[in-house]
N, C-alpha and C positions, 0 to 999 in steps of 0.2 A: 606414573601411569601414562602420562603421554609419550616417553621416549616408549615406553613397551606397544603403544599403540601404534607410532610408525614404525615400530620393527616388525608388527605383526603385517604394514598394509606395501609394504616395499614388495615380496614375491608377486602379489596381486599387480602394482604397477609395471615388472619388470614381463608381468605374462601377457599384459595390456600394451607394451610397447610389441612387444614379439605380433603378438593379434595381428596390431596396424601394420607392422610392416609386410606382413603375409599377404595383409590386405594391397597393399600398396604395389604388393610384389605380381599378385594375382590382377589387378587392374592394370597393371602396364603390360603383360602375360596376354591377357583379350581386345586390348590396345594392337597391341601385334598383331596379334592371329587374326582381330579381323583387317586391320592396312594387308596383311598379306593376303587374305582372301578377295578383297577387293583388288589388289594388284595382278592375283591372279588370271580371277576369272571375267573384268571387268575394263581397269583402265589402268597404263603406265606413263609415267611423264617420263620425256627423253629429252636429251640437251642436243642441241646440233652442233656437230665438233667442228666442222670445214663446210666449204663452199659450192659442194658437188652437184647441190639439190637447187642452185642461184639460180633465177632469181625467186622464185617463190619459198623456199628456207634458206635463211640466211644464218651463218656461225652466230650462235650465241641466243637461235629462238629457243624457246624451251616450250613444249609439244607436247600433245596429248593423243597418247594412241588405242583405243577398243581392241579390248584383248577378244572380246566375242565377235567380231564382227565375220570371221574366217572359224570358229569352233577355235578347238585347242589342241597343242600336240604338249608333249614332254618341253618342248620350249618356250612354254608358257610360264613354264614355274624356274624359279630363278636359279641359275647352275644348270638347268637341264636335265635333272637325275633321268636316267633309261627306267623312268617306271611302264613306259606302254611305248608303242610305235603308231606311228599314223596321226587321223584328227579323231579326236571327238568332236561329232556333231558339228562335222563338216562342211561349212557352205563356199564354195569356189568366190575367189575373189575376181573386180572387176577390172577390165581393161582401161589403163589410165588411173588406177587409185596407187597413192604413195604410201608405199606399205618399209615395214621394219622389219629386218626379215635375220636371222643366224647365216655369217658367211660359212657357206660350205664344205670349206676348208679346214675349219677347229670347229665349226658348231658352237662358236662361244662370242665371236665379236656381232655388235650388233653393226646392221650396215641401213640406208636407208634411201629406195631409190624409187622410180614409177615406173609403173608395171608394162610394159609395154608391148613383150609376144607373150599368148596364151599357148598351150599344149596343141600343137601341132602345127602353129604357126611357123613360116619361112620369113624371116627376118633380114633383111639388111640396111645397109651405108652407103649410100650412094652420093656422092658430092654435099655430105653434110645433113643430107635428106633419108628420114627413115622410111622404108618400104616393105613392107606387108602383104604378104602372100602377091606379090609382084606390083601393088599398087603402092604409090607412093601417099605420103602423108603431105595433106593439104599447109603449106606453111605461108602466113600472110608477114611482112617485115613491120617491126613496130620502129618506135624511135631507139636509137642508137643511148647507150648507158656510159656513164663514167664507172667501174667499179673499183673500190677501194684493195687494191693487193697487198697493203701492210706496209707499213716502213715509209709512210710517204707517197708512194707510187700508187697513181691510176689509170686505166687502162679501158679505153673503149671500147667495148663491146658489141655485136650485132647480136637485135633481140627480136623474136616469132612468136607468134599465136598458133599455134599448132593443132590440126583436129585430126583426134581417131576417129577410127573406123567407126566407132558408135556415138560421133559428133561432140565426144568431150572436148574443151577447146584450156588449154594451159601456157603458158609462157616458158620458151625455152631459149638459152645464150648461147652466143657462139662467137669464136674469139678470133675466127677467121676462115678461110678455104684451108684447105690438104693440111688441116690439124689433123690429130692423130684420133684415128675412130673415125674419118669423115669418108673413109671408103675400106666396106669390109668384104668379105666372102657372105654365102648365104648362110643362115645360121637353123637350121631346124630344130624347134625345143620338142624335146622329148613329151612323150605324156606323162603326168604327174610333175611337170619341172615348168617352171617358168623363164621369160627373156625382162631382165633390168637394166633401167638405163637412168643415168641424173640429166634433170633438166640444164643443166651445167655442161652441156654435150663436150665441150673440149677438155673439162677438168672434173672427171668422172672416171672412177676406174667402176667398171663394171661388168655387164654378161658378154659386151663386145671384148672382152679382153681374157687370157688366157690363166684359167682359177690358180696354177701354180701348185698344183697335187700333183710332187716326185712319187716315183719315177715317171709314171705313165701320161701325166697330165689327163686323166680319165674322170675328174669330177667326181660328186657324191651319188652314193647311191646309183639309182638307173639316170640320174640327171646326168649321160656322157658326156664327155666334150673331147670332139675329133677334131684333134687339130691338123690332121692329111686333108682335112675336105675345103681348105684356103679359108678354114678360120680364125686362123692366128695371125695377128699383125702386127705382132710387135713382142719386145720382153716384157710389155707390164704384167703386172701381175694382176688380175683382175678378180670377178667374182665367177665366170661363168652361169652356169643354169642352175636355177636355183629348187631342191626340192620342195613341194607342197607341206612337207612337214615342217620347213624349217620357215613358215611363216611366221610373223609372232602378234602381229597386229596391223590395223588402218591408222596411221594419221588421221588427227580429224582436226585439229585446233591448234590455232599457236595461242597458248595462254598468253606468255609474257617474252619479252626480247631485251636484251642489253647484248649494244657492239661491243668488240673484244677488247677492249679497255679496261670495261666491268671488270673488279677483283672482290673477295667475297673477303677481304683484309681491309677493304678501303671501302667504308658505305657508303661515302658521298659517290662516290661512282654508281652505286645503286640507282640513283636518283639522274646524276648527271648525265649516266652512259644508258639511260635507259632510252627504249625505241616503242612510247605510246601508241605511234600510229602502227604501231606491229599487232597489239594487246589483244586477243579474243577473237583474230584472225581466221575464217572457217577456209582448210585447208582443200585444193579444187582438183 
């Protein structure tokens, strides 16, 4: 009687493991769907790959960017699928905020720089010094940096407090005179397009630099870029003007930082290579 009893309770237990795993399958299932909801329409962490953004993001902060802070386009959601064009619930972002924005070019790489001309602003480089609708940007010299370049070598650098037009004031590097970017042509940003630039001014590829969209080199969308009007200075390839669609969010925090040592193989480097005084950083 009892072998007949557990041959009777075996289907029962095999429909009960089935259950749980449905169950386990459908909880990791809403597990996702809301992490993607929340990445969506809310906040994404980014890693900072390079140096471009020095000294205030440094390789290896790891960042937290509001996905609402600017509405949303198609490049909110990850891949970019072409489900709509434009923003929802649009609000223009601010002059001086470091934004994450789709390079123009593929619509795929993320790039990440401060905002510097708005939509109809006249832009240029004059001796290292940015200028805005003909007035130049107030720059006060702070102390000189050592900065780490990898392999050993450091290299000093001259560092500014910089104020825009609406008296934000942020720290910008400079690795010398007649670097490349330190004198451009006048740069007019279209409407709906924005001018970027990395606090990193000599190791920054960006809106001063030529997008690199064969044949015509004509940029996205109505974001042009004329390079007959003496705004091309060089072969780099850069990001050009950037469309309002292809914003993706505000920086707002450095969570956490490890210099480029950290390896996600080696956890004592976790601890060792880690940069505390970086930690919860509110981004200016």
């Amino acid at each position: 009687m009892t072998d007949a009893a557990d041959e009777n309770a075996h289907p029962d237990e095999q429909g009960g493991a089935i259950k749980e795993f449905i169950e386990i399958v459908k909880t990791v299932a809403y597990a996702l769907g809301i992490a993607l909801v929340l990445r969506v329409l809310l906040f994404q962490p980014f890693t900072i790959p390079s140096g471009s953004m020095e000294p205030n993001l440094l390789e290896g902060d790891y960042i937290i960017v509001s996905k609402f802070s600017y509405g949303w386009s198609k490049h909110s959601i990850p891949f970019s699928p072409p489900l709509f064009n434009g923003r929802i619930l649009n609000n223009a972002p601010k002059r001086g905020d470091i934004i994450v924005f789709k390079l123009p070019r593929d619509n795929r790489t993320d790039y990440i720089k401060r905002l510097i001309g708005m939509p109809g602003d006249k832009v240029q480089v004059r001796g290292g010094v940015v200028t805005i609708n003909g007035k130049p940007l107030d720059q006060a010299a702070r102390q000189p940096a050592l900065v780490d370049m990898g392999y050993g070598f450091t290299q000093q650098v001259q560092r500014f407090e910089e104020t825009n037009p609406e008296g934000r004031k942020y720290q910008t590097q400079d690795y010398g005179p007649d670097s490349r970017g330190d004198n451009t042509g006048v740069y007019t940003v279209p409407e709906g397009c924005y001018f970027f630039m990395g606090d990193n001014r000599d190791n920054s590829a960006d809106s001063r630099f030529d997008p690199g969209v064969s044949p015509f080199k004509t940029g996205s969308g109505t974001c042009k870029w004329d390079y007959e009007l003496d705004q091309y200075i060089g072969d780099e390839i850069g990001v050009g003007f950037v469309p309002a669609e292809n914003l993706v969010g505000k920086a707002q925090i450095i969570l956490l930082s490890w210099n480029r040592n950290a390896a996600l193989f080696k956890p004592w480097t976790w601890v060792l290579d880690a940069r505390p005084s970086r930690f919860f950083r509110v981004l200016k």
